[in-house]
C-alpha positions in Angstrom: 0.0 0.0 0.0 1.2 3.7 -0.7 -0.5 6.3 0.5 -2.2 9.1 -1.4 -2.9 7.2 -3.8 -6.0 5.5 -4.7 -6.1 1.3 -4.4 -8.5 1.6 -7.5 -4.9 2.1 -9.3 -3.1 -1.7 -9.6 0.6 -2.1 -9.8 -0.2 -2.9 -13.3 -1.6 0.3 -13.9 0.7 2.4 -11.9 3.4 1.0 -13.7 1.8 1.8 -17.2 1.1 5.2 -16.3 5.3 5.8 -15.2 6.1 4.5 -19.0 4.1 6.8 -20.8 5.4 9.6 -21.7 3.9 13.1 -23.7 1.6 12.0 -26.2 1.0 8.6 -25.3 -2.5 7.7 -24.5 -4.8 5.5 -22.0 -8.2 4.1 -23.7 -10.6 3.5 -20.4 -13.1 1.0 -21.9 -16.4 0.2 -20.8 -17.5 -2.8 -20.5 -18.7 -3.6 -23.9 -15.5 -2.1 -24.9 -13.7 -4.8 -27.3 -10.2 -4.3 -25.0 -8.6 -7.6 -25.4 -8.6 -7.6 -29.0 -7.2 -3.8 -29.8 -5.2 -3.2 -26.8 -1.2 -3.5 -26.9 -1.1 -3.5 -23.3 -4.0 -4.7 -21.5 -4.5 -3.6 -17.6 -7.9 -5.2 -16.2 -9.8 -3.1 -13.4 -12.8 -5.1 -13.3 -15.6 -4.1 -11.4 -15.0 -0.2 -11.3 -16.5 2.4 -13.3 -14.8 5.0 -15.6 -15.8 7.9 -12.7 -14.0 6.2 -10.2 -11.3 5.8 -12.4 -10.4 8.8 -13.5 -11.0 10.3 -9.8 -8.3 7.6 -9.2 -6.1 8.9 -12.1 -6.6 12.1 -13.1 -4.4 13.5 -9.8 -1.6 11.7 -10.9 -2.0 12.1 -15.2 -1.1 15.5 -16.4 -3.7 16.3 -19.1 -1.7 17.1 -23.0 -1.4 20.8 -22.9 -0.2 20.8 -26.9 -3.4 19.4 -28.5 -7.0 21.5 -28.2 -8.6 18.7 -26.1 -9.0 17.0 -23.2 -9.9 13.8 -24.2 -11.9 11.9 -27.0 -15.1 10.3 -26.7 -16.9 7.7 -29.1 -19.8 9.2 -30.7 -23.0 7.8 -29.4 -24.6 8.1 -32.7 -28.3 9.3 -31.2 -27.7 12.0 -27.6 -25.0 12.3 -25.9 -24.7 10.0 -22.6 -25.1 11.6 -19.5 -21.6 10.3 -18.1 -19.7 12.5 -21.0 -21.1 15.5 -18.4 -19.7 13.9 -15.6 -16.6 13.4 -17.3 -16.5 17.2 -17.9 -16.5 18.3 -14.1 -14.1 15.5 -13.5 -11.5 17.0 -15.7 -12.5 20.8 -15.7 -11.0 21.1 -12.2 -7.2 20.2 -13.4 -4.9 22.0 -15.7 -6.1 22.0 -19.6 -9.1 19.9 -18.4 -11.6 22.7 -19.7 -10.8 22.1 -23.1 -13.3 20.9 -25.2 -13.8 16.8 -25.5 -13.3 15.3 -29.4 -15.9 12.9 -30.5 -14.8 10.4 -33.5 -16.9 7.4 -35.0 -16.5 4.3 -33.4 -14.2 3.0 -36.3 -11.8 5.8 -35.5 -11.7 5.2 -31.5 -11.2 1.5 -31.9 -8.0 2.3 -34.5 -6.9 5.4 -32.2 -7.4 2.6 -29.1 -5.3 -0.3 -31.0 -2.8 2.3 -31.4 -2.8 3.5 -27.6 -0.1 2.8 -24.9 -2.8 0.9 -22.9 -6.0 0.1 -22.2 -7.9 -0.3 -19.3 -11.1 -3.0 -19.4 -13.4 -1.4 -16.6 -16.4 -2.8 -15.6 -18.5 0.6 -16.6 -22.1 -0.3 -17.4 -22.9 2.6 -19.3 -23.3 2.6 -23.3 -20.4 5.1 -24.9 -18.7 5.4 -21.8 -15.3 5.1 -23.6 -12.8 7.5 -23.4 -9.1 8.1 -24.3 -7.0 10.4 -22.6 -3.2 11.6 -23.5 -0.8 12.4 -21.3 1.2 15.8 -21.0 4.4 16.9 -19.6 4.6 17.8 -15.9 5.5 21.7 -15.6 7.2 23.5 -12.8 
């Protein structure tokens, strides 16, 4: 155990986040999300929801300050889910977190996602829940 951080975040995970560097990016799949098939490094957090997660990662991820968005989201096709507004609050409170989220066809998140530094099989029950966030630099 460490403390200050959240035991929503495995070894695994930690470990994946430390590699990263600026521009790589984290695909948190629902749980329809295909992850075993289009991830190249596959970290299982079963049982949690994409909220909790980023609560869990988000203090420790510094959001891409080069790129004119937060994060991208895969287009719902019909209205947008209700958890893409949570997601908004979640990230509005950090640095570059108030930039506006991208929304691409589901073609182009699951290429973007089999092209991502890892991805992260959640248990979140929600439809469209998937998101992909990229990581920035940490500034002094």
């Amino acid at each position: 155990m460490l403390k200050g951080i959240s035991n929503l975040l495995s070894p695994e995970l930690l470990k994946i986040l430390m590699e990263m560097g600026h521009g790589d990016e984290l695909v948190l799949g629902d749980g329809n999300f295909p992850a075993a098939s289009h991830a190249k490094r596959l970290i299982r957090a079963d049982g949690h929801g994409i909220p909790a997660m980023l609560d869990a990662l988000l203090p420790l991820f510094p959001i891409d300050y080069a790129v004119d968005f937060s994060a991208v989201l895969m287009d719902s096709r019909n209205t947008e889910p209700s958890i893409w507004q949570i997601y908004k609050e979640k990230f509005s409170v950090y640095p570059d977190g108030n930039k506006p989220f991208i929304v691409i066809s589901k073609l182009e998140f699951y290429e973007r996602a089999k092209q991502a530094y890892g991805v992260v099989a959640t248990g979140e029950s929600e439809r469209f829940a998937n998101i992909i966030i990229r990581k920035g630099i940490i500034s002094r």
